[in-house]
N, C-alpha and C positions, 0 to 999 in steps of 0.2 A: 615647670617640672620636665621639659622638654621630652614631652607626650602627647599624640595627637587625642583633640578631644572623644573623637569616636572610638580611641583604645581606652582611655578612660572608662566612659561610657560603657563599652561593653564589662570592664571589668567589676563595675559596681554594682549593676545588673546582676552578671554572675555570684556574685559574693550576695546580693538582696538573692538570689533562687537557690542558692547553699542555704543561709541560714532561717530560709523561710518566714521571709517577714521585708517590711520596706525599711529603708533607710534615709531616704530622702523626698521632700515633696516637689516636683518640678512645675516653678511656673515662670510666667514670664521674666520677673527680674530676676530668672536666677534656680538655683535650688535651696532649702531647708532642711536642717536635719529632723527627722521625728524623733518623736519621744526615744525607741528603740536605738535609733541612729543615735541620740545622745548618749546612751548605756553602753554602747559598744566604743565610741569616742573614746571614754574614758576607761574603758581597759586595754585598748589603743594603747594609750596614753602610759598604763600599765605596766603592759608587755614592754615596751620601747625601754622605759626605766629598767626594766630587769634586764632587756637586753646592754643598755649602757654601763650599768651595775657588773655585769660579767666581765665585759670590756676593762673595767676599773679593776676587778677584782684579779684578773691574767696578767696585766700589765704591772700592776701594783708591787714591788720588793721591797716594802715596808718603808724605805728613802724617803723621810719627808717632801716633796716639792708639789709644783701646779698648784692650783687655786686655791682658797680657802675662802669661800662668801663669806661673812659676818653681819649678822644684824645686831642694832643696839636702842634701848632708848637713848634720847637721846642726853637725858642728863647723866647716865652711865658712862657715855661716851666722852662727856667732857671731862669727867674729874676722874671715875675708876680705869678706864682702857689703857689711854698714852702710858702708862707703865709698861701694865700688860700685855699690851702688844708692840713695843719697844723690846722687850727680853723675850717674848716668841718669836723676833724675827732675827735677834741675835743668834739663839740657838739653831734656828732654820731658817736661814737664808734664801733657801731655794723655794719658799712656800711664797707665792702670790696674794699679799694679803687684801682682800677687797671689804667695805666696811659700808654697811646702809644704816642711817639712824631714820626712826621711825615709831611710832605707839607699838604697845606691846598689840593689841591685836592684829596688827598690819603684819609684826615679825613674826608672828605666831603662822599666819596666810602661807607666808613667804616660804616657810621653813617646810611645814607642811604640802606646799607645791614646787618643790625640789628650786627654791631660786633661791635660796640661803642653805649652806649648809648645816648653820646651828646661826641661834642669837641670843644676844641677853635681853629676858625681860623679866617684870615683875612677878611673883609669886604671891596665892601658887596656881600650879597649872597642873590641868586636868586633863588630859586627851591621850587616849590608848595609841595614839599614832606617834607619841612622843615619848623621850627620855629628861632627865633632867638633871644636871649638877649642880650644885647650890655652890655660886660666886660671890656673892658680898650679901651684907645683910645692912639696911639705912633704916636712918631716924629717921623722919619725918617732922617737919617744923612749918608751923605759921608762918611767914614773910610778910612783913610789916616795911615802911618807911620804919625811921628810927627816930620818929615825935611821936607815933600812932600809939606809945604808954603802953603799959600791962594792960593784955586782955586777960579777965578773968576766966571768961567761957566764952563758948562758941554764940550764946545770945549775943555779942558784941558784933560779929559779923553779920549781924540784920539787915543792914540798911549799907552795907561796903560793897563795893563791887568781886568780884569773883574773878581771878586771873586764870588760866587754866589753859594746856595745849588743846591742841582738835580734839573730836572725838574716837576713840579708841585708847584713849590714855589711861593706864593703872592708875596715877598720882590721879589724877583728875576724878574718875571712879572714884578712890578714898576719902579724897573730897567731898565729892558728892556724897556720900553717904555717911560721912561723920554729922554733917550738917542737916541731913533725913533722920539720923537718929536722935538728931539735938530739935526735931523739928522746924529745921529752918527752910525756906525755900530761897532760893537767891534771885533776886529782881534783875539785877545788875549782870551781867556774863564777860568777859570780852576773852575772846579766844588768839593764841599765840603757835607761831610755829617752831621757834629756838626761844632756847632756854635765854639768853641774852635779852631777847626783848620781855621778857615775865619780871625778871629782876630789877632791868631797868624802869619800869613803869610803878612795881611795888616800891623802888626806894622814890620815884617821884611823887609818891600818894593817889596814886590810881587807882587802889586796890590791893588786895591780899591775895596771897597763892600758897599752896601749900606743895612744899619741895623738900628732897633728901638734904639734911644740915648737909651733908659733905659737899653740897654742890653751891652753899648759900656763906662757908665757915670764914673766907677772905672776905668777902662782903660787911661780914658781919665786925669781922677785926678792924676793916675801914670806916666803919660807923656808915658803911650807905643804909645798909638797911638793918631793921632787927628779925632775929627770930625767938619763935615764942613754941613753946615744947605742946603737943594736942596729947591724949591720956589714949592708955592701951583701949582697946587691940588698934587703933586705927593708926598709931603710932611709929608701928615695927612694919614694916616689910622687907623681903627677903630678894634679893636679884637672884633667880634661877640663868643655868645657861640651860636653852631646850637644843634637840635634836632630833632627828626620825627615829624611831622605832626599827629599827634595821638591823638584820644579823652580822653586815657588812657596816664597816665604819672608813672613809679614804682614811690615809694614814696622816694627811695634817690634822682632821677633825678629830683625831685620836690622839695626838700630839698636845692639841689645844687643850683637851678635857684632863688629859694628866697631869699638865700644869696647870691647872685650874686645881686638879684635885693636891697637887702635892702644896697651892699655896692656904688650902683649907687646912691641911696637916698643921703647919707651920701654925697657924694663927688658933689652930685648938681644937677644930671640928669640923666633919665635912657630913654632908648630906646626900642622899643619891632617891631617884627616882623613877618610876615606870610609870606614867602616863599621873602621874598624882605627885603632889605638892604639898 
């Protein structure tokens, strides 16, 4: 920070006899923030945002351009985006698209600590610190090999292995819990990072997974693998697009939610949310 330590030093000192209280604990390796020291970190952390927010808001003349994070899951990202964001960069070229796939809890993190500006994830979602536009809405289907026959019910998956991304995954959750409500527990686990390798393994007979048909529909026209339809509600899920809770929107992130909102028009219905799903 090219600051001598002892200007440092005296200024934190001062700022600990301002606000009447300590900030850090000093010992030999080092210092520690206290408890108090953590609480003020984070409205630090606060003010900064608002002061960059200003920044954005002076500077700002509506001009679409500069960055635009993205977070997505990632079976989102395969099959619903590359349009999507193929005709958002037609129309604004000068917008810097950057693109994270990742679990919906991870994007949920992200969004919420200012390193995404908005993502798509699964619905619904609940947090007063967020916004929400409803982007696509998936099936949900069994993935089978395509010898593994009709399953009747979820009893059938007793004794199968269980394919499923890390933890923090929507699809996975639904899984899990279709399977808790059929009483089942799963012996079997094996956990994937990309959708690529879940598919592959289900058409080898590895195991079953349960993923949005739109991401499983060529597969299934190739006979690698089958899919098989699971019964409401665990069926349907909804891709939300989230974002902050903010009076201020940059004007790409405003850009992206109006085509988002105008391609809900088009297709028959759009949805909108404050911290609820």
């Amino acid at each position: 920070m090219n600051y001598a330590q002892s200007n440092l030093t005296a200024r934190i000192r001062q700022l600990e006899a301002d606000l009447g209280t300590r900030l850090f604990y000093r010992h030999n390796r080092g210092t520690t923030l206290t408890d108090k020291g953590r609480v003020l970190l984070a409205y630090a952390e606060k003010i900064l945002q608002l002061v960059e927010e200003a920044q954005h808001v002076m500077r700002d003349d509506e001009t679409p351009r500069g960055p635009l994070a993205i977070g997505s899951m990632e079976t989102t990202a395969a099959v619903r985006l590359p349009n999507l964001l193929a005709r958002f960069h037609r129309l604004y070229p000068g917008v810097a698209l950057a693109l994270k796939t990742g679990p919906t809890r991870q994007n949920i993190e992200d969004v919420l600590n200012h390193e995404l500006d908005g993502a798509f994830v699964a619905g619904p979602v609940e947090h007063p610190g967020l916004r929400f536009t409803t982007a696509f809405e998936e099936e949900l289907v069994l993935v089978t090999d395509p010898s593994a026959g009709l399953l009747s019910s979820a009893k059938a998956l007793r004794d199968r292995t269980i394919l499923v991304f890390h933890s923090g995954c929507s699809y996975r959750a639904r899984f899990e819990d279709w399977l808790r409500h059929e009483g089942i527990v799963p012996e079997k686990v094996m956990e994937f990072g990309t959708l690529d390798g879940i598919i592959g393994c289900a058409a080898a007979g590895l195991g079953v997974a349960l993923l949005p048909r739109s991401t499983v529909e060529k597969h299934v026209r190739d006979h690698l693998v089958a899919g098989h339809p699971i019964p409401d509600p665990f069926g349907k899920v909804q891709t939300v697009f989230i974002y902050r809770n903010e009076e201020y929107l940059p004007t790409p992130l405003k850009k992206m939610i109006e085509l988002l909102n105008d391609g809900q028009r088009t297709d028959g219905g759009i949805a909108h949310g404050h911290g609820t799903g």
